[in-house]
C-alpha positions in Angstrom: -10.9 17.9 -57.0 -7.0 17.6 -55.5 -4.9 19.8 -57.2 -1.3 18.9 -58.6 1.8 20.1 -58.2 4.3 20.0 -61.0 7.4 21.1 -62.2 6.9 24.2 -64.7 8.0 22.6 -67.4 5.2 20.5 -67.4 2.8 22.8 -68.3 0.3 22.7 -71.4 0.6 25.1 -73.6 -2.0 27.9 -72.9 -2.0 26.8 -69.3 -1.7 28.6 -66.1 0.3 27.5 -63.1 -0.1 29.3 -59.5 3.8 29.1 -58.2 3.8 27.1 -55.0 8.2 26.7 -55.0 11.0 27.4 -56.2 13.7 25.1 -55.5 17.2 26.4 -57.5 19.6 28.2 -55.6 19.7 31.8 -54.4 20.8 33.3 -57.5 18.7 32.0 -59.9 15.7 32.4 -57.4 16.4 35.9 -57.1 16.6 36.8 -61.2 13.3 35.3 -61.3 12.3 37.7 -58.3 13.2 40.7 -60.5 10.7 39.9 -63.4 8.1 39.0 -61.1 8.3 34.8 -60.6 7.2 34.5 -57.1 5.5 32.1 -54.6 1.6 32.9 -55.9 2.6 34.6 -59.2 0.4 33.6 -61.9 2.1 31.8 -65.2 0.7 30.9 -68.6 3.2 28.7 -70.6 3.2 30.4 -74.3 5.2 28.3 -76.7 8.1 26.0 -77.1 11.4 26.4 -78.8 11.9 24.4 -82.2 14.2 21.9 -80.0 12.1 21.8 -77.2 13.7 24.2 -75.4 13.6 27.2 -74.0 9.4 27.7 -73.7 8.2 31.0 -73.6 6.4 32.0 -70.6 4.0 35.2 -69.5 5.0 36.5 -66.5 3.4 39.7 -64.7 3.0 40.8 -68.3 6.0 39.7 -69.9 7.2 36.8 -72.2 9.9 35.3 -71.0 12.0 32.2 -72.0 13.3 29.6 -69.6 15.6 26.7 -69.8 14.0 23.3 -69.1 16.6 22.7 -66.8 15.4 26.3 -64.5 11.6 25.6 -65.0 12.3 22.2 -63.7 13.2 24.1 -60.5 10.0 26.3 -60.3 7.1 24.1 -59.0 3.4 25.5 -59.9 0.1 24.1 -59.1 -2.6 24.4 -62.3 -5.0 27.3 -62.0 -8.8 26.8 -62.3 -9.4 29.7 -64.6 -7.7 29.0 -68.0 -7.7 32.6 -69.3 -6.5 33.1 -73.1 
């Protein structure tokens, strides 16, 4: 089965993305460096804000919310274990 890429966004909620890029500039890829969003980082998309955004994301063991507009810059590919 071919795997897809996808911006994070994209995610289903209670899915988890391997991340295969990040495309935003240096700044924003290094504040997502320091809590833990890396190339092969593991991320499980938790919930959605009441206007659709920010969405709420576990990272290395941590929620965190990210704008639509900065997890349209973070491309992941969907991991084969859907751990809840």
């Amino acid at each position: 089965m071919e795997k897809k890429e996808k911006a994070l966004f994209e995610l289903s909620l209670g899915e988890t993305g391997i991340v295969s890029d990040i495309t935003s500039d240096i700044g924003m890829r290094r504040r997502f460096m320091d809590i833990g969003c890396m190339v092969g980082s593991d991320i499980k998309k938790l919930g959605v804000g009441p206007f659709g955004d920010p969405s709420a994301y576990l990272i290395c063991g941590a929620v965190i919310a990210i704008r639509k507009k900065d997890a349209a810059t973070i491309r992941v590919v969907a991991s084969e274990s859907q751990n809840s």
